[in-house]
N, C-alpha and C positions, 0 to 999 in steps of 0.2 A: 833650307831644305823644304818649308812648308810653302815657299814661293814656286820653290821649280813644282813641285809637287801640284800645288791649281793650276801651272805653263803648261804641265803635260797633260789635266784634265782637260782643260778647256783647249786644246788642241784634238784633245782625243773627239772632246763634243763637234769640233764646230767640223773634222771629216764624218766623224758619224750624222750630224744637220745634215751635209754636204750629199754622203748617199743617198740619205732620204727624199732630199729634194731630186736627185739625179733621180732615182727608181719612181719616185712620185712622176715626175715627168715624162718619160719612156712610158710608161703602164697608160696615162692618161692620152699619149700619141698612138699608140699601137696596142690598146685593150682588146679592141675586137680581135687584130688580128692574130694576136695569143689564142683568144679561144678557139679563132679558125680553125688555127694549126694543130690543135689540140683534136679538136673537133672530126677532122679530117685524118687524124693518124687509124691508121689500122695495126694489126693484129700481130705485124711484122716488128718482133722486138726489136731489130736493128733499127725501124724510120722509130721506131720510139723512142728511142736511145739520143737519134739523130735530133729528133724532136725537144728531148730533154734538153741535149746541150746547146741547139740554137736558141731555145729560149730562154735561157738562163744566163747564155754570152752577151744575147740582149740586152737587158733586164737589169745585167750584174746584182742577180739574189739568186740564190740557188734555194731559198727558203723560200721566196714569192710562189717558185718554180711545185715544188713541193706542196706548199698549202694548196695550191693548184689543185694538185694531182687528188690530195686526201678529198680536198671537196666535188669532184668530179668522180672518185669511186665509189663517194658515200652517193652520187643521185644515181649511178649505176650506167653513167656515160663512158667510163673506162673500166675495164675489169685488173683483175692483180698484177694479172704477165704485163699487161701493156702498161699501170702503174710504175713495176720495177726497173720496166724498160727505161722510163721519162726519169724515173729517180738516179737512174747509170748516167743519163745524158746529162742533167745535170750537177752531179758531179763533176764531170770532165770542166766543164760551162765555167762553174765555179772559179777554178784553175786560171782564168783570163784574167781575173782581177790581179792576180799575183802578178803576171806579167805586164801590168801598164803600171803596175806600181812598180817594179822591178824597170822598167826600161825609161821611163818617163820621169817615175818619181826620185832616182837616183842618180841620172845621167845628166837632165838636164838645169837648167833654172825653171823652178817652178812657175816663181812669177810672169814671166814669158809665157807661158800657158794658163793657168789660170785667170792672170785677170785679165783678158783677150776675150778667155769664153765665158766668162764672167759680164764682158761689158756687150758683147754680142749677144748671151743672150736677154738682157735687161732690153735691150734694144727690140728683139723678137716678142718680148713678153708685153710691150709697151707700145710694139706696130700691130696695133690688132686688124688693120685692115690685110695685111699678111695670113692672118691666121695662122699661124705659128705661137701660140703663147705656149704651150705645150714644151716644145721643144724647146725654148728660147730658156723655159724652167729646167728641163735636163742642162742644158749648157752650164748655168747658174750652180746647177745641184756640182756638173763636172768641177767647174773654177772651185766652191768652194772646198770640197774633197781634199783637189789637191794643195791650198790654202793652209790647211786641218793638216797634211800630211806633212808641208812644207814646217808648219811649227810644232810639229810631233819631232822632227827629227832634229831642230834645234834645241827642242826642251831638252831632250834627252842627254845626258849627261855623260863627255867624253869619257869612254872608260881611264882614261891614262891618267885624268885629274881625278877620278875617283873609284881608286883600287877597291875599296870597300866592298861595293857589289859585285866586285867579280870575287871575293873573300866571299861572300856568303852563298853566293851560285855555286861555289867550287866543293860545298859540303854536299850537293849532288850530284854534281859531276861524274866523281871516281866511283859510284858506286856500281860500276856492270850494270846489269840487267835491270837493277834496280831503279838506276839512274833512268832507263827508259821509259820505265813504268811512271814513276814521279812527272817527267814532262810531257808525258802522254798526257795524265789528267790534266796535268796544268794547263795545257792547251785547250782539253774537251771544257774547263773551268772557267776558262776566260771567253772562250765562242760564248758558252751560258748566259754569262755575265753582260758581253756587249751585245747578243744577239744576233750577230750577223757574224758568219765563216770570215769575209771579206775582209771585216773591221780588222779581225782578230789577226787572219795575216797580214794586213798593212802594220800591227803591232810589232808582230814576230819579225817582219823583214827590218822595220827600225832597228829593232835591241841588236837583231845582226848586224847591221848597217852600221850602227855604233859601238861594237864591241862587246856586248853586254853578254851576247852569247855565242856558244863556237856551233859550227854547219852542226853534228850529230843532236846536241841539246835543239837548237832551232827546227831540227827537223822531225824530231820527236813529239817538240808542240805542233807542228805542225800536222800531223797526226792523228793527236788529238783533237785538233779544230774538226777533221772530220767527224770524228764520232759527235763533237760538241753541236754539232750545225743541226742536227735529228730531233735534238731536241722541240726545235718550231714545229715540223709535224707529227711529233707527239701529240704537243701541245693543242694542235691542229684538231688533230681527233680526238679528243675527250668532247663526251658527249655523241659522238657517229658510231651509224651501223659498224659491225662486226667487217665488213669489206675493208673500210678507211680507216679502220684499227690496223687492219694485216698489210693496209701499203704503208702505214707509220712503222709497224715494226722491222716491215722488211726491208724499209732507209736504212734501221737504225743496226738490225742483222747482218746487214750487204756490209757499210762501213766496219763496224768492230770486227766481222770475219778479216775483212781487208788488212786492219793492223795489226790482227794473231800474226797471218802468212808474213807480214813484212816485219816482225820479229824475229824471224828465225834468218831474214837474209839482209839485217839494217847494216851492217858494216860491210856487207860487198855491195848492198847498191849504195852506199855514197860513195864508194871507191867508182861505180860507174858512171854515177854522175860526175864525180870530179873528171871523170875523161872524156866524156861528152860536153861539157863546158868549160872553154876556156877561161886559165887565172885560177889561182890558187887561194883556199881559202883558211890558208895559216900563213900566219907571219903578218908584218906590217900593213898589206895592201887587202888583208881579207875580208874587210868591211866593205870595200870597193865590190868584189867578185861574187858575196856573198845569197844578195837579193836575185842575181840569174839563177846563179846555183838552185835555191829551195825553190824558185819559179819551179825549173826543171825536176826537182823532187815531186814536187807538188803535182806538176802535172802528169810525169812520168806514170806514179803511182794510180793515180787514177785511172791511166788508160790503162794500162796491165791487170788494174783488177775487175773492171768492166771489161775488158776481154775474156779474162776466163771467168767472171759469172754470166757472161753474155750466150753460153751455151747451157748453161743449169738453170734459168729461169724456171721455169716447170717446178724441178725441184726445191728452188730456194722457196716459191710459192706454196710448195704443201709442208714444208716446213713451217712455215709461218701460219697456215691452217691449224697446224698442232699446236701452236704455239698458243694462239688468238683462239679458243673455241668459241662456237655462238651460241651464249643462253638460250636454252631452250624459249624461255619466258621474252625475250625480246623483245618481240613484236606486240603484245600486248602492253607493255608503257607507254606513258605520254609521249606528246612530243617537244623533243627539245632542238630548240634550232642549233643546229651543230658547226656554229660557226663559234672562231675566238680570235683575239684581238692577240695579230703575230705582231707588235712592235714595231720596228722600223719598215717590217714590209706591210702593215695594215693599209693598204691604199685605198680611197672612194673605186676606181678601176677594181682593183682583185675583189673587195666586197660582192662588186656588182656580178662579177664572173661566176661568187661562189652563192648568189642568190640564183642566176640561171640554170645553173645547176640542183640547187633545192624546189625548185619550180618543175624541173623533170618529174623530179620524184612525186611531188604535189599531182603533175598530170597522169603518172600511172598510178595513184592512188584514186583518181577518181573516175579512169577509167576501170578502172578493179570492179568500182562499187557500181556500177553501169552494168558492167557484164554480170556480177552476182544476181541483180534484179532481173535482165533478160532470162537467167537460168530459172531463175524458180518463176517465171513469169509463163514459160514457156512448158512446167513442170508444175499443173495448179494443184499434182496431188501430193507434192512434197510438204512435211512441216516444217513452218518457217521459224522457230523460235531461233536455232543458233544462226540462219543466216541474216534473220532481223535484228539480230544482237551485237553481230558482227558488223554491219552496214552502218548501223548505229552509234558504235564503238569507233567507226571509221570515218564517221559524219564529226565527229568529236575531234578528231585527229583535224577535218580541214576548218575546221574552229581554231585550233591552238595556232597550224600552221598559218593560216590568215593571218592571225594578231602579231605573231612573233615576227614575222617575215616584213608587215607594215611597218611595224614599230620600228625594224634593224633598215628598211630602205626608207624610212623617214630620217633615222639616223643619219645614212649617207648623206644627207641633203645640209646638215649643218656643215659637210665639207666642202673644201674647197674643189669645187665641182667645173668642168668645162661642160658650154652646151648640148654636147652629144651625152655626155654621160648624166647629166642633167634630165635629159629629154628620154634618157631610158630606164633611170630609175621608177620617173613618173609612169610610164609604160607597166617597168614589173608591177608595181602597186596597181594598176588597172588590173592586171593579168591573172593576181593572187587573188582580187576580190571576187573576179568571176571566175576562177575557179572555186573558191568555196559556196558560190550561189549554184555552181555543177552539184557539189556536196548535199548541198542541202535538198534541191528535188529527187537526184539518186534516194536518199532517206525519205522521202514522203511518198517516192515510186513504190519503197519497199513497205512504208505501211499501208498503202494501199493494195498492195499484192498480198499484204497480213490477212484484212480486214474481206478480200475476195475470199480465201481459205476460208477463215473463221466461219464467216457467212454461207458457205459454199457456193459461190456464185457459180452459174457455166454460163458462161460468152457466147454469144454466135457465134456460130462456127464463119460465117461470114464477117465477123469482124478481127479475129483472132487472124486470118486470111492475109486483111487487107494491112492490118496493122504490123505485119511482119516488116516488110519494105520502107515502111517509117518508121522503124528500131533499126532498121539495119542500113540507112541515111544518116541517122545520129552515130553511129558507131563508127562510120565510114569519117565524119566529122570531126571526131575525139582523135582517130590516127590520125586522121592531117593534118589536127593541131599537135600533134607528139613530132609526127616525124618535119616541120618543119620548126618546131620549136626552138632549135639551134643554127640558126640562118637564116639569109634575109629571105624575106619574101615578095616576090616581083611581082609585078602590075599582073600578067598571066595569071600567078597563085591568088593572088587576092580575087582574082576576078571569078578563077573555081569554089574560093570561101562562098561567096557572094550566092553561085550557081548551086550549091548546096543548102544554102537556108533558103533561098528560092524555093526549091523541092521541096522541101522541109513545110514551107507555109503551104503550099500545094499540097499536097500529102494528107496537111494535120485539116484543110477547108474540106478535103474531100470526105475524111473521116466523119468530120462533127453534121455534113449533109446526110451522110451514109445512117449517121445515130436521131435525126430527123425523122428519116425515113421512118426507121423501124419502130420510133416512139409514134408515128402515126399511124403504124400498122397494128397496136397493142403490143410492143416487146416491152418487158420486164424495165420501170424507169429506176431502181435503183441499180440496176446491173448496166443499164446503157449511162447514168451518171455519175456510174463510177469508171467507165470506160470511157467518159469526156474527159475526168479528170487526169486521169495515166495520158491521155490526151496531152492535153494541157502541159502536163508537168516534161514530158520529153520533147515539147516544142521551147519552152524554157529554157534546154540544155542547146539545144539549135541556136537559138539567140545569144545566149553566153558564147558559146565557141568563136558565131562570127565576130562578139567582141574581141575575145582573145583575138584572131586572127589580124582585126585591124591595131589592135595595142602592140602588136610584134610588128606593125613598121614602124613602127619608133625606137624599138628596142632594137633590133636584129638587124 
């Protein structure tokens, strides 16, 4: 007993290794192009939906899928609707797994498949002049999977040699409703536990496969895996804004809604499934017919209920507003980087995804504290204590976010890393540091705009004039590091970065002549040396940006 008992662990480990390595692999061949896709969805819940379950059929994680999405709502690149949209799609996505375990992992010899892609991709991972090592890992990851699956379904124990367990299954069986309820959790219990939907049904389709349990009990857990699977972007969001709170909930609202409605109709739809898939799944051959059958449950179910939530979006989302309120006080806490370690999907890849994303935010926080300073800049007869407090309060914030963000993409760098993703981690850490140098002159702009009040200085009117057109060159510079901040950047864009701090130095030479002038004509030198310095400090911001601009071709 304690023997089959470590056959079935270390079975269970080396398909759960096996995904890791697959999903490791994929993520690190096609990282960008996830975020493209992502990047490029619009507003149309259906391409969202669309979006959800091609990235997830990719991928095979519907949890990857997901952390995705929570770290993407919380930088404010996706909003809720198109969130619930990605979290339908992948769902559906999910579903694929069952069916290559279902058609592959049961029909054929395993061995014949696995250790083929097993030995092809050692071979890909070890031809580096291919460049393919990437892939050649997913291969590896594939062979060993089904490896992990092939010795899951020998460990398992013929039910015929041992009635026993199906003696102890059978005390919830009989019990109606009851009985539903029990292998619902047990299923949402065991996703918990192994962390991954996928593991959990290659589990359930085994115990079918060997008897262990009949279609209605199997499909029950199966069920339950969905709700169990929500757990990752829970977990996801602790720590995030009030937004990646309300796409965690509305995963985790969209699934349990789902298994209410399919309680009240679980015995005619397995009567329709049994007629939509041929072979029967009582009597001696049921373990044979078994793993299509829940395929087909499994995926059935999801498309039906993403169809009919696919018209209540809107709604399901202001549900979830009542649900998730946002502390008033919010925005006034530190900052915590909201990122957490999902388990088998933590990938160097989604990391990196889920720092470009935290890097959004970083950018419209410090284009925030840019535009606060033009305001009262523009405004010398305003008092500036609450908005030098706030600016200040916010200078504070790209301090925390600096260190946190450094420290979590230094992290990345102890993994196992391919050169691309290598070469853009090093990037985001360029890119965080000059934005927090953005930070810091925004807050010395504003005590210099303090210390003009206080003093009451009055500007020439001719300098106030000229110096309009060189705030509104920097500002023009902070959007077009926003808006190209998620895509690459071509020789053209770089070459307008370039034409802009050009200006920028033009601009700030003709100023400091201009403040020349007038200190030789007797104008006021503390009022022309405080107008070098605001000088000074927004050509600063000019210099930063075009950094940023060149660190994003390495990134993007």
């Amino acid at each position: 007993m304690i023997n089959g008992f470590f056959q079935i662990l270390g079975s269970l480990g080396l398909f759960l290794f096996g995904m890791k390595i697959m999903s490791d692999g994929i993520q690190k061949a096609a990282g960008d192009r996830l975020q493209q896709t992502l990047n490029f969805m619009t507003g149309n819940r259906f391409i969202a939906l669309f979006t959800g379950f091609l990235i997830t059929a990719f991928i095979q994680s519907s949890s990857a899928t997901t952390v995705m999405v929570v770290s993407f709502v919380n930088a404010g690149l996706l909003n809720l609707t198109q969130a619930i949209g990605v979290i339908m799609g992948a769902n559906i996505g999910t579903t694929v797994t069952g069916w290559i375990v279902a058609i592959i992992g049961f029909k054929f010899k395993i061995t014949s498949i696995a250790l083929p892609a097993i030995g092809i991709g050692m071979l890909l991972m070890f031809a580096k002049k291919l460049n393919k090592e990437d892939w050649g890992e997913a291969l590896v990851g594939f062979g060993l999977l089904f490896l992990g699956l092939n010795f899951l379904r020998h460990s398992v124990p013929d039910i015929r040699s041992h009635p026993e367990v199906l003696h102890f299954l059978a005390r919830f069986i009989d019990l109606g409703p009851l009985s539903f309820i029990i292998f619902v959790i047990a299923g949402s219990l065991l996703t918990v536990i192994v962390q991954s939907s996928s593991a959990a049904m290659a589990i359930t389709l085994t115990m079918a496969y060997a008897g262990w349990i009949d279609f209605p009990t199997a499909a029950a857990i199966v069920l339950g895996e969905n709700i169990g699977t929500t757990i990752t972007a829970t977990l996801a969001s602790i720590g995030t804004d009030v937004s990646a709170r309300r796409a965690a909930r509305a995963h985790t609202l969209f699934n349990i809604i789902g298994v209410l409605w399919m309680a009240f109709v679980f015995p005619y739809f397995l009567r329709f499934i049994d007629f939509l898939v041929p072979g029967s799944v009582t009597g001696p051959e049921a373990g044979i017919h078994m793993p299509a059958h829940l395929a087909m449950f499994h995926t059935l179910f999801n498309l039906i209920n993403s169809a009919i939530f696919i018209g209540f979006v809107p709604q399901l989302a202001a549900i979830v507003k009542k649900i998730v309120k946002a502390p008033p006080a919010e925005e006034k806490r530190g900052y915590v980087l909201p990122f957490l370690s999902t388990s088998l999907q933590d990938t160097p890849e989604l990391q990196i995804l889920q720092t470009k994303a935290e890097i959004s935010r970083f950018v419209a926080l410090v284009e925030k504290m840019f535009a606060t300073f033009l305001h009262v800049f523009e405004h010398p007869e305003m008092k500036l204590a609450g908005e030098v407090k706030q600016v200040a309060d916010q200078e504070e914030i790209t301090d925390q976010m600096q260190e946190q963000l450094s420290r979590y993409l230094v992290g990345i760098f102890r993994e196992s890393l391919n050169s691309r993703s290598a070469a853009q981690a090093g990037g985001l850490i360029r890119i965080v540091n000059e934005l927090e140098s953005i930070g810091d002159s925004c807050y010395n702009l504003m005590i210099l705009a303090q210390r003009r009040y206080d003093n009451e200085m009055d500007l020439p009117e001719e300098a106030l004039k000229n110096i309009a057109p060189y705030t509104a060159l920097v500002t023009e510079f902070m959007g077009f590091i926003r808006s190209h901040l998620n895509k690459p950047l071509p020789d053209g864009e770089l070459e307008k970065a370039l034409n802009l701090e050009r200006k920028i130095d033009d601009s700030r030479n003709s100023l400091k002549k201009a403040v020349q002038k007038r200190l030789q004509e007797g104008s006021d030198v503390k009022q022309e040396l405080l107008l070098l310095d605001i000088v000074r400090h927004i050509e600063h911001i000019g210099d930063y940006s075009l950094n940023i601009a060149e660190a994003m071709r390495a990134v993007y």
